[in-house]
Wavefront OBJ file of the C-alpha trace (Angstrom):
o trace
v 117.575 -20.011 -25.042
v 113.939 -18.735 -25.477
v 114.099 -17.396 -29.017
v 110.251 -15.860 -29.162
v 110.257 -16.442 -32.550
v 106.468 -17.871 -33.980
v 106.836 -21.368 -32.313
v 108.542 -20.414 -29.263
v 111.331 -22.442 -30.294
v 114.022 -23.249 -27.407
v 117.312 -23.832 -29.151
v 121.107 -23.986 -26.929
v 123.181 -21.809 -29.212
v 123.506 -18.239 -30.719
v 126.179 -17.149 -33.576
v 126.739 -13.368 -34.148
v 128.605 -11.723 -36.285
v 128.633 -7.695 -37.156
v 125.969 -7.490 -34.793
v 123.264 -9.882 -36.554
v 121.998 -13.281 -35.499
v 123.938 -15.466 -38.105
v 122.546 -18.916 -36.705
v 120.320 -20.236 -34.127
v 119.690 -23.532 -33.045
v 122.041 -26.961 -31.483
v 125.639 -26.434 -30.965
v 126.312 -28.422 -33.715
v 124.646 -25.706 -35.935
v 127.313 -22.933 -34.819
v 130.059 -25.088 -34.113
v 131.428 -24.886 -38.004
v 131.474 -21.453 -37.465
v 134.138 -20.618 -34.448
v 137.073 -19.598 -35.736
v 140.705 -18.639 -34.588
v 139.378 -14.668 -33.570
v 135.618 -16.209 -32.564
v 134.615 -15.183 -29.063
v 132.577 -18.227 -27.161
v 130.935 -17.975 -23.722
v 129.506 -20.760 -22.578
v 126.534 -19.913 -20.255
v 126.561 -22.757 -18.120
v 122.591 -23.441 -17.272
v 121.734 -19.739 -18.018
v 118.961 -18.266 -19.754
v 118.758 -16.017 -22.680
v 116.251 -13.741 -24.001
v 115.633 -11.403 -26.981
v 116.469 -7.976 -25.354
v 113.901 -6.583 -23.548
v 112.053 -4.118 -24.695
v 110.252 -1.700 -21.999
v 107.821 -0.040 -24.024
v 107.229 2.642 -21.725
v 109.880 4.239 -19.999
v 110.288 7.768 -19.349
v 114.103 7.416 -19.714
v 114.656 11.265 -19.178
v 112.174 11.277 -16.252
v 113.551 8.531 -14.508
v 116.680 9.454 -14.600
v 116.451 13.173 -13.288
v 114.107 11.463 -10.231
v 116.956 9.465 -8.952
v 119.269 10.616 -6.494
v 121.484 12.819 -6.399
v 119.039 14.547 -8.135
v 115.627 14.093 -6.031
v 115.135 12.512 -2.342
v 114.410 8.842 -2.747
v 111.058 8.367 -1.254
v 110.263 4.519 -2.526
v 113.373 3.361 -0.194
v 111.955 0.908 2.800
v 113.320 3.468 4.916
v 110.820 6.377 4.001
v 107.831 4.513 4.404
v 106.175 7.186 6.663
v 105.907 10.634 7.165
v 107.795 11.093 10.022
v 110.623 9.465 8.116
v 110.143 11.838 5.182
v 110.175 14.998 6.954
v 113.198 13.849 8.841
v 114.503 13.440 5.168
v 112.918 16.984 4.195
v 114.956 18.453 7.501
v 118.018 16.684 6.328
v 118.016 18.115 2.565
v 117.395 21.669 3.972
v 120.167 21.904 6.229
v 122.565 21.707 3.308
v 120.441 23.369 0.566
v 120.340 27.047 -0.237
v 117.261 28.965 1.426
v 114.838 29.510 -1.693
v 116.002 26.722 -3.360
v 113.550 23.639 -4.428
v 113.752 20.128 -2.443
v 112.853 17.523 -4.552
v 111.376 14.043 -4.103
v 109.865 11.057 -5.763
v 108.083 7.914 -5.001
v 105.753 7.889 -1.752
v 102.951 6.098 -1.735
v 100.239 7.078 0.719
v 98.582 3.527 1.198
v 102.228 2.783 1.776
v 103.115 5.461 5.093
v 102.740 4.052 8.455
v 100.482 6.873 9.943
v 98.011 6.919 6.861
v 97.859 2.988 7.191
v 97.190 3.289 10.979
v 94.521 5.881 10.362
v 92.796 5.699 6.940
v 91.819 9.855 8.001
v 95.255 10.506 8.088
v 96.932 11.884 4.927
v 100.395 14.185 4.137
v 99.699 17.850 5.115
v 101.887 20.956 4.067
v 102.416 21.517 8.314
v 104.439 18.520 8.273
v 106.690 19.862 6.028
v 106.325 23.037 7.108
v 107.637 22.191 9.941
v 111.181 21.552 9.254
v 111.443 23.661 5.882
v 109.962 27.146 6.260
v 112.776 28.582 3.901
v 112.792 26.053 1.422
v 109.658 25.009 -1.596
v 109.048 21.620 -1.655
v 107.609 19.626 -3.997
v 107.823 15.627 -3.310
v 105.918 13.757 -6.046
v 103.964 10.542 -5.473
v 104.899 7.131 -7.375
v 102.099 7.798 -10.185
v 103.341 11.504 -10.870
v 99.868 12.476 -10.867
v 99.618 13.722 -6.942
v 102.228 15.704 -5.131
v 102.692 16.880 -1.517
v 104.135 20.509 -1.259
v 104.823 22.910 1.589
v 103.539 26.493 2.622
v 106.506 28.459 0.987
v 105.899 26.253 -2.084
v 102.250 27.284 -2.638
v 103.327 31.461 -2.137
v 105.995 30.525 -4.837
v 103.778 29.491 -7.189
v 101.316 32.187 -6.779
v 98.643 30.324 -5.502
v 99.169 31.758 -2.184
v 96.920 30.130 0.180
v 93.850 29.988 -0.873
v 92.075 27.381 -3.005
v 92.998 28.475 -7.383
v 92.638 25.250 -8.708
v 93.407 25.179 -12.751
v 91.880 23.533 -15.267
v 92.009 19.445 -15.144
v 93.234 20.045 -11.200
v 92.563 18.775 -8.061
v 94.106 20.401 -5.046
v 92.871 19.012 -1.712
v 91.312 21.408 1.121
v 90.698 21.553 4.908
v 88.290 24.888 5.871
v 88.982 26.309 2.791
v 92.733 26.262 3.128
v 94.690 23.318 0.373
v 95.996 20.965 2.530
v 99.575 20.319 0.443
v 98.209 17.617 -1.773
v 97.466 18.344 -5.287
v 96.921 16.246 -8.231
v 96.438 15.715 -11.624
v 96.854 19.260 -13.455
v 97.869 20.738 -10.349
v 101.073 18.947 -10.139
v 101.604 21.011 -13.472
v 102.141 24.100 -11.384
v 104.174 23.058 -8.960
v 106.692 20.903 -11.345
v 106.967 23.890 -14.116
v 107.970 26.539 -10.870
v 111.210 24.505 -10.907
v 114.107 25.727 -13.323
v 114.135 23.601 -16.090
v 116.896 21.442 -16.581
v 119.974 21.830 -18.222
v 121.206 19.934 -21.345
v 124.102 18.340 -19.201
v 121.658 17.770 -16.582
v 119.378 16.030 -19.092
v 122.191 13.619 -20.676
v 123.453 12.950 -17.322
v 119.888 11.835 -16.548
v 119.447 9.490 -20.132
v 123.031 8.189 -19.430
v 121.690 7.277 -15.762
v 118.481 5.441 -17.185
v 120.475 3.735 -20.030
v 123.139 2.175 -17.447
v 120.175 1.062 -15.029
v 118.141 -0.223 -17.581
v 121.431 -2.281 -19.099
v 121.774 -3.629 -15.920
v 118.420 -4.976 -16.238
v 118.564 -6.555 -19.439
v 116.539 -3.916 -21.457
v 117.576 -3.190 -24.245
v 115.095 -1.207 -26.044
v 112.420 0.974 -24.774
v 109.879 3.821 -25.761
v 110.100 6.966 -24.167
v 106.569 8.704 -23.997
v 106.024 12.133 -24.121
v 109.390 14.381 -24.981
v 110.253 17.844 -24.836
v 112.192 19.889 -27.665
v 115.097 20.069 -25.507
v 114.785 16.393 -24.922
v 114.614 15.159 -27.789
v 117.733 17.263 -28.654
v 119.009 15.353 -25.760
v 118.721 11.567 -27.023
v 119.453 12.888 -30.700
v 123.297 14.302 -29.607
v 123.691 11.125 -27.424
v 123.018 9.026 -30.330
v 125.177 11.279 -33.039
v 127.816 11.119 -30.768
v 127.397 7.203 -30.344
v 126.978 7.093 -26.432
v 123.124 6.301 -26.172
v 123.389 2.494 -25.095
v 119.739 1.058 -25.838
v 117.267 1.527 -28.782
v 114.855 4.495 -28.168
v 111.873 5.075 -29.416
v 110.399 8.523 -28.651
v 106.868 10.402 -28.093
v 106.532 13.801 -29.095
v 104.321 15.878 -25.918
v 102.853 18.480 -27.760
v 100.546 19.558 -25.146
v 100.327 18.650 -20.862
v 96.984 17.365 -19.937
v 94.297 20.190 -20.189
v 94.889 22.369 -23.606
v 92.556 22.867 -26.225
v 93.306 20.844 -29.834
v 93.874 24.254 -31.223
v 96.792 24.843 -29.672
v 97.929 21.087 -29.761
v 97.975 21.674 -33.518
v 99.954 24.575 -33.464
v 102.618 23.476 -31.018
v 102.562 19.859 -33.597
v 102.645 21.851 -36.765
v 105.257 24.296 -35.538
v 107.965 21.295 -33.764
v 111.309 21.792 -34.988
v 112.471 19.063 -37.159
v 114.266 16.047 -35.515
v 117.668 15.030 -37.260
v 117.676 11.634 -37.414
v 121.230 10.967 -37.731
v 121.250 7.459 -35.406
v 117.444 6.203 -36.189
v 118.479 2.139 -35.055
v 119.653 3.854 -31.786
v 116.438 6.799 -31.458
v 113.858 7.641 -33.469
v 110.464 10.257 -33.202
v 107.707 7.452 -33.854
v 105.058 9.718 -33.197
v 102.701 11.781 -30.415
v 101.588 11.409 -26.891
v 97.961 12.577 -25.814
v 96.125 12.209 -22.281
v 92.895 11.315 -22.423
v 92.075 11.129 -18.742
v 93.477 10.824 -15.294
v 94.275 7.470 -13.051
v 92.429 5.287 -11.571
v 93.770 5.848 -7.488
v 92.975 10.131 -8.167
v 89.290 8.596 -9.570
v 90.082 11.075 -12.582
v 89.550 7.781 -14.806
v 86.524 8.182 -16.638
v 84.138 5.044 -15.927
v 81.415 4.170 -16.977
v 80.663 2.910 -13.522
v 81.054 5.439 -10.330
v 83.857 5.074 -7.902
v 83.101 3.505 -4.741
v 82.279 6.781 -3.284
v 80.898 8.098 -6.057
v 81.708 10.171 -8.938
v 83.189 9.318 -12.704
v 85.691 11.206 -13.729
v 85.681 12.816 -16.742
v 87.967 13.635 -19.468
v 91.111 15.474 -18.870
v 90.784 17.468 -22.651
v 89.816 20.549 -22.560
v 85.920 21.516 -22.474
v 83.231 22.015 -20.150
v 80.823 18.896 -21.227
v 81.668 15.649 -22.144
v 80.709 16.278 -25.691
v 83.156 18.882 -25.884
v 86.020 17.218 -24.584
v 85.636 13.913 -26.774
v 85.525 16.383 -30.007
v 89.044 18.226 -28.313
v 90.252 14.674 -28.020
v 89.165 13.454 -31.728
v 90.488 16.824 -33.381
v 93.915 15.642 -31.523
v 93.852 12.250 -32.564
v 92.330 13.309 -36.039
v 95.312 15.772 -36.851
v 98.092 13.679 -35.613
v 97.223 10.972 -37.611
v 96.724 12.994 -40.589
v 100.372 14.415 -39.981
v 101.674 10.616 -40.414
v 102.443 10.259 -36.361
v 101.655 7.177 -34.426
v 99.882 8.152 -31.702
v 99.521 6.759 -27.894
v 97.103 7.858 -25.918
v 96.996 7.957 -21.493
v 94.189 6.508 -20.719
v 92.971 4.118 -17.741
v 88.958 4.837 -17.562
v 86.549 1.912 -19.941
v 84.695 5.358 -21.022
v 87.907 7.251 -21.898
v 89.409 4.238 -23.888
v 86.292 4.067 -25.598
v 86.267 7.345 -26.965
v 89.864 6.750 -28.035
v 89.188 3.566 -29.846
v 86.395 5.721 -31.865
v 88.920 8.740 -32.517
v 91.123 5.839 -33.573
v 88.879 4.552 -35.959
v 87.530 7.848 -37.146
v 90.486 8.793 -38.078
v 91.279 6.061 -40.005
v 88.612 5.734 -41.863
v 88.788 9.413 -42.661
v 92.511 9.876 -43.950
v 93.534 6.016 -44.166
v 97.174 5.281 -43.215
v 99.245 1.854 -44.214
v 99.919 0.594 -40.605
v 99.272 3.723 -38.208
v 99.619 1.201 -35.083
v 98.387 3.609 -32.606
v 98.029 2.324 -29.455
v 96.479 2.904 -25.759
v 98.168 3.542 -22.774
v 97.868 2.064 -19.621
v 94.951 0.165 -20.512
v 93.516 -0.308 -17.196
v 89.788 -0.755 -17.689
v 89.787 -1.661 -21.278
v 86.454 -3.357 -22.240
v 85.781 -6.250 -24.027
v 84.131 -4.167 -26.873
v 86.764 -1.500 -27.373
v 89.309 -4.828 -27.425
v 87.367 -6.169 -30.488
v 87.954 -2.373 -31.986
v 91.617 -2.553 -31.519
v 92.140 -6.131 -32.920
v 90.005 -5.383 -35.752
v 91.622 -2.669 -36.720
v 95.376 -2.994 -36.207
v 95.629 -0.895 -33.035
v 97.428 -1.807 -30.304
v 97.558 -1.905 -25.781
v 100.568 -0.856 -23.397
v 100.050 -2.146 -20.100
v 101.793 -1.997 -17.072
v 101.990 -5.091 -14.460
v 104.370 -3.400 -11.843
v 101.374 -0.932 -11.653
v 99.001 -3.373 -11.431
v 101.804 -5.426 -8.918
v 101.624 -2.069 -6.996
v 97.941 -0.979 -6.438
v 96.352 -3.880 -6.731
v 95.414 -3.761 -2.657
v 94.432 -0.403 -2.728
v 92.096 -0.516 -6.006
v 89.874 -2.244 -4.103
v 88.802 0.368 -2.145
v 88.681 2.830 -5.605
v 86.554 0.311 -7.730
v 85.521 -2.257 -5.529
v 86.842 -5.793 -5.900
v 85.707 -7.012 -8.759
v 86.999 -4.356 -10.846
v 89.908 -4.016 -9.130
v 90.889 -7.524 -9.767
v 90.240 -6.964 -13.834
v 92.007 -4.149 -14.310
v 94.404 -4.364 -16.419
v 92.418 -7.501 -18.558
v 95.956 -9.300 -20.406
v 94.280 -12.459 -20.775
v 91.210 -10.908 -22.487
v 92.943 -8.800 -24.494
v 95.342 -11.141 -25.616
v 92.438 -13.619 -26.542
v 90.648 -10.999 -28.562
v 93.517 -10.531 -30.982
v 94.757 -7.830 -29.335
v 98.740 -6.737 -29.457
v 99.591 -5.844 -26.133
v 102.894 -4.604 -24.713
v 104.671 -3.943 -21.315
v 106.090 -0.828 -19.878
v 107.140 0.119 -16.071
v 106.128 3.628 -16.664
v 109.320 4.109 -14.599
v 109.605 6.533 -12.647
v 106.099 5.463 -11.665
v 107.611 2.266 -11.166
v 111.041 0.429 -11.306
v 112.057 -0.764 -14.803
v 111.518 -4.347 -13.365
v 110.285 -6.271 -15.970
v 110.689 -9.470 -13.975
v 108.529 -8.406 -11.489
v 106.343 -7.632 -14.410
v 106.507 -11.354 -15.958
v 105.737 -12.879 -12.138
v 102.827 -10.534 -11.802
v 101.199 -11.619 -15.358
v 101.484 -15.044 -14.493
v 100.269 -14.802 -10.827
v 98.260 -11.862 -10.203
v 99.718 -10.773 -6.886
v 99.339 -7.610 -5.039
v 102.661 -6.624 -3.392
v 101.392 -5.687 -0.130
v 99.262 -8.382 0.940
v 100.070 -11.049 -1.913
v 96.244 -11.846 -2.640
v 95.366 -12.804 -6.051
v 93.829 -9.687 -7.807
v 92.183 -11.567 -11.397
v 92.967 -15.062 -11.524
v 90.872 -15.407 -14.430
v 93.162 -12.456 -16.276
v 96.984 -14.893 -15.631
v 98.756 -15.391 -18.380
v 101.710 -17.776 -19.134
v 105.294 -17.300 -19.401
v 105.229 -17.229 -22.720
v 102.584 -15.090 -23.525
v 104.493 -12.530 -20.463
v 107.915 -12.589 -22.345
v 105.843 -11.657 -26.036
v 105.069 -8.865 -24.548
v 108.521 -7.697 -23.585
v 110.119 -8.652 -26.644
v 108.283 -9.411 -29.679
v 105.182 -7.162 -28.829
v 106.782 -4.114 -28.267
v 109.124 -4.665 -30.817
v 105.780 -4.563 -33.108
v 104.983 -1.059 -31.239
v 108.035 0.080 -32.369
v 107.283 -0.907 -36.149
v 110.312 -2.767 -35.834
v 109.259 -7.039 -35.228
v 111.105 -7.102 -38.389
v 114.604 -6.598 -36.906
v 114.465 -7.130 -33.606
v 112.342 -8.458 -30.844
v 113.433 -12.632 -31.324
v 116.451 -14.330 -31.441
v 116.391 -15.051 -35.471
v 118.610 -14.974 -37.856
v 119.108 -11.848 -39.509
v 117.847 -9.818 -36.755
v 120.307 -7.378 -34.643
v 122.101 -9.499 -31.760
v 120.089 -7.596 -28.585
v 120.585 -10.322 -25.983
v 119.272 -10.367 -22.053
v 121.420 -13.569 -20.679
v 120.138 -14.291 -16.939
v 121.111 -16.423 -14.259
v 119.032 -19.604 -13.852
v 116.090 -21.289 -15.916
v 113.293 -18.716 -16.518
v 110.970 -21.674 -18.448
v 111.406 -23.726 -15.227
v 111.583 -21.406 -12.510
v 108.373 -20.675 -10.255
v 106.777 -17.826 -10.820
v 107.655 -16.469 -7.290
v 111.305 -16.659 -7.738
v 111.549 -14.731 -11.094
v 112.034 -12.023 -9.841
v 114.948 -12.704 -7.995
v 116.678 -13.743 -11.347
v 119.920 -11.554 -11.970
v 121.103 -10.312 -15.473
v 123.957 -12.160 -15.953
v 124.860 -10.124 -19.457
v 123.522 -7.418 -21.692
v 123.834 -7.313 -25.559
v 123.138 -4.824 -27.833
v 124.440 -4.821 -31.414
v 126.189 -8.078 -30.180
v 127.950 -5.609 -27.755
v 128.234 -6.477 -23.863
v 127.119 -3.522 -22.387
v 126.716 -5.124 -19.192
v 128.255 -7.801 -17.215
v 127.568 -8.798 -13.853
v 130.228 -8.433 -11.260
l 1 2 3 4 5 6 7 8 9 10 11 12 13 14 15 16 17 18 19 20 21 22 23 24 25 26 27 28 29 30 31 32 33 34 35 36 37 38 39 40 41 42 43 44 45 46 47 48 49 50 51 52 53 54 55 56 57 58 59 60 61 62 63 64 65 66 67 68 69 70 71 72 73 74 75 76 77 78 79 80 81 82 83 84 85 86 87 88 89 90 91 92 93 94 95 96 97 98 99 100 101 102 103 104 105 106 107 108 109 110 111 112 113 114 115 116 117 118 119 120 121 122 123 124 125 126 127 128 129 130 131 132 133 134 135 136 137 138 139 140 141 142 143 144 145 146 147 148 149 150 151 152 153 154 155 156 157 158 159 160 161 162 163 164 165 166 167 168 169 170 171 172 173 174 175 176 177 178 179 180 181 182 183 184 185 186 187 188 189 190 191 192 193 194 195 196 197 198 199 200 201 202 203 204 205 206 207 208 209 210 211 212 213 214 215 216 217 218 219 220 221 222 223 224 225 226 227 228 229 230 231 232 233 234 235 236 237 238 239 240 241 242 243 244 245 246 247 248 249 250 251 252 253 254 255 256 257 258 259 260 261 262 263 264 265 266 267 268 269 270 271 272 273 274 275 276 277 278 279 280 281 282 283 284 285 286 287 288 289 290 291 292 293 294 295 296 297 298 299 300 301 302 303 304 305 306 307 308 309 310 311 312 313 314 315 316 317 318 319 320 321 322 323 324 325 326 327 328 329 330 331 332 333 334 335 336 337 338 339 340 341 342 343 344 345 346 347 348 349 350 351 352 353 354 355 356 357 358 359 360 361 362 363 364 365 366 367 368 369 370 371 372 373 374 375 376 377 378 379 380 381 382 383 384 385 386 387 388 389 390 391 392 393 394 395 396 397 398 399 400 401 402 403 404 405 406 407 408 409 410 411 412 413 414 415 416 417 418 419 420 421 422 423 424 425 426 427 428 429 430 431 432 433 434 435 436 437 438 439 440 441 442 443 444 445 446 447 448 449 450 451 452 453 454 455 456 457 458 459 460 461 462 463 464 465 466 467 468 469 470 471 472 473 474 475 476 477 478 479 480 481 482 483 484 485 486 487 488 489 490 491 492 493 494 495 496 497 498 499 500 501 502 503 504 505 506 507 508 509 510 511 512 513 514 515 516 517 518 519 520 521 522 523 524 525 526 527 528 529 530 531 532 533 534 535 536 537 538 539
């Protein structure tokens, strides 16, 4: 048993009563304390962990981009555009003319045709081709690109020719948009759909719950809610059916708005009820600060490898202007009490957020605000000094980094490809820094996540991106437990297998402090505890 607590300790048994740790330690500590009605499961070799805690996990996202609901484009048998349009064809034939086909997941450094010819990229013709009745928007892995069809771009209004809005990107060929569009873009596209219903958004939280159970996780902070989501979560938790600790985002604003109307949309946000805060809670506000690194919307100091910055994604014409949008943000949310986490990948970007950060701070000081970047990617070694300094915090995301590690090196060039996100350095400089899938972006895998932070290795061709930035088991399982716990304000309940803390368990099959770093991720979840509840057993 890997109890996380200050030492690390490794103890053999766990007592629970009510739902709280009661005793930790030998079996002879818990021993005196099984009685006639006392349920004991011996584990037999396994391994348990605190539960673990994704700390960012778009719960409501990832569970309305799962089939039924969407076309499964990450599946090894859609990895290339011939294969998705035959799955395109496929949806059509049983879908109502006019209505949307959905997808999520493809990765273009991933299809066969774009590998064997780096010119080669998704075009609305392809889909075109087998769904001229039907829009179609089919979303990349990063939700920040998106390949749509003909009769999607007339339903939007965009017709065809080129009407990019502000903070988008949408690719063109003689003046005509190709069917790739990206960053603010995507915005069009996704709000053309109907939004959900409520049953349709419970459905999807009940979905991500049971997956993430399954998994192990038991907590996990869902960035960037709607209203009608966050009425969502709260009924699931009045009613006693949400299954995992949430902790919630507030979006007041997509990427691209001015702080004005951030502040309005903030000041005006219906009151959340709060009837279940140990099973979901409003913690605060999401902002974007910039794009991703793959789009090169990242703002860097240093250009891409073919050139260009990025910039900003706040609204604003000069990059003085959009740092003072993004301050007034920060500024205001922190001065309404919210703890706020910020998108952003680019060493510029994050170091204009570390100064709103500390502006704000300084300006309207706040107990513990514990705001906190996302993503992370580029973080420099000054800006980490900033953050440990001043009680701020880093979410990162190995599965990302586990995903485009072989293709960053043809975005940033090799040597910053191989830093990005720095764990080692941050961790060194003082830093508190947590671990999120981003899922849908990626799978809520956080296995692959601890086998990445120890090795370093690209999925595709398994070359070590960043030795120098490994970390060790330990230091990997912090920030899945323990870390994020801290995120979540919460290291004082949860997060460690103490006593007094509230039994969230992760029991797996085999010796994670043993096992080599390749194998972890084949490690199954044997059982799932919440509230010293199984929630899950394997089969």
């Amino acid at each position: 048993m890997l109890t996380v607590d200050p030492a690390f300790t490794v103890a053999s048994a766990v007592a629970i009563r009510r739902g709280t740790i009661v005793a930790v330690g030998a079996d002879g500590d818990v021993v005196s304390m099984i009685g006639p009605e006392t349920t004991v499961i011996e584990l037999d070799g396994a391994t348990v962990v605190p539960g673990i805690n994704d700390a960012h996990l778009h719960g409501v996202g990832y569970g309305m981009t799962r089939p039924p609901m969407v076309l499964d484009l990450l599946h090894p048998s859609v990895m290339s555009i011939a294969e998705i349009v035959r799955a395109v064809g496929t949806a059509a034939e049983t879908t109502p003319p006019g209505t949307w086909i959905r997808g999520r997941g493809w990765d273009q450094a991933l299809l066969a045709e774009c590998r064997a010819d780096r010119s080669r990229a998704p075009h609305r013709r392809d889909l075109d081709a087998v769904s001229p009745h039907h829009p179609v928007l089919l979303t990349d892995f990063s939700g920040h690109a998106a390949w749509v069809n003909t009769v999607a771009i007339a339903t939007t209004g965009l017709g065809t020719r080129v009407a990019t809005p502000p903070g988008g990107i949408i690719d063109t060929e003689d003046g005509e948009p190709t069917g790739i569009v990206r960053e603010a873009a995507v915005a069009v596209f996704s709000e053309a759909i109907p939004a959900p219903s409520r049953a349709e958004q419970i459905d999807a939280i009940e979905a991500a719950v049971a997956e993430c159970a399954r998994r192990g996780i038991t907590s996990y902070t869902d960035p960037g809610l709607t209203a009608s989501e966050v009425d969502a979560y709260e009924a699931l938790a009045a009613e006693g059916r949400l299954h995992a600790r949430v902790t919630g985002l507030l979006l007041p604003q997509r990427p691209v708005g001015t702080a004005a109307d951030f502040k309005d949309v903030l000041d005006n946000w219906p009151t959340p009820t709060g009837t279940n805060q140990l099973r979901f809670r409003i913690a605060g506000v999401k902002i974007f600060a910039d794009g991703i690194p793959p789009n090169r919307t990242s703002w860097m100091s240093e250009p891409y490898e073919d050139g260009g910055h990025g910039c900003l994604s706040t609204h604003g014409d000069t990059d003085d202007v959009r740092i003072a949008e993004l301050h007034t943000m920060i500024e205001h949310a922190h001065r309404c009490g919210h703890q706020i986490g910020v998108h952003v990948t680019g060493d510029r970007a994050i170091d204009a957020v570390v100064a709103g950060f500390i502006t704000a701070q300084r300006d309207a000081p706040n107990a513990d605000p514990r705001h906190y970047i996302i993503h992370a990617d580029f973080l420099s070694r000054a800006s980490m000094t900033l953050l440990s300094a001043n009680g701020f915090g880093a979410n990162m995301n190995p599965t990302i980094k586990w995903v485009i590690a072989d293709a960053e090196n043809d975005v940033v060039g090799p040597e910053r490809a191989g830093y990005e996100m720095p764990y080692r350095d941050a961790l060194a400089a003082g830093v508190t820094v947590t671990s999120g899938s981003d899922a849908p972006v990626t799978s809520p895998d956080w296995l692959q996540g601890i086998s990445t932070m120890i090795l370093r290795e690209a999925r595709g061709s398994g070359a070590v991106s960043g030795p120098d930035q490994r970390i060790d088991l330990e230091a990997a399982l912090r920030t899945y437990t323990i870390n994020a716990a801290w995120q979540d304000g919460a290291e004082g309940w949860k997060g460690s297998i103490e006593t007094g803390k509230v039994a969230d368990l992760c029991v797996l099959d085999g010796d994670l402090l043993t096992a080599d770093p390749h194998d972890i991720p084949h490690l199954t979840v044997r059982y799932t505890v919440l509230d010293g509840e199984i929630i899950y057993a394997q089969a």
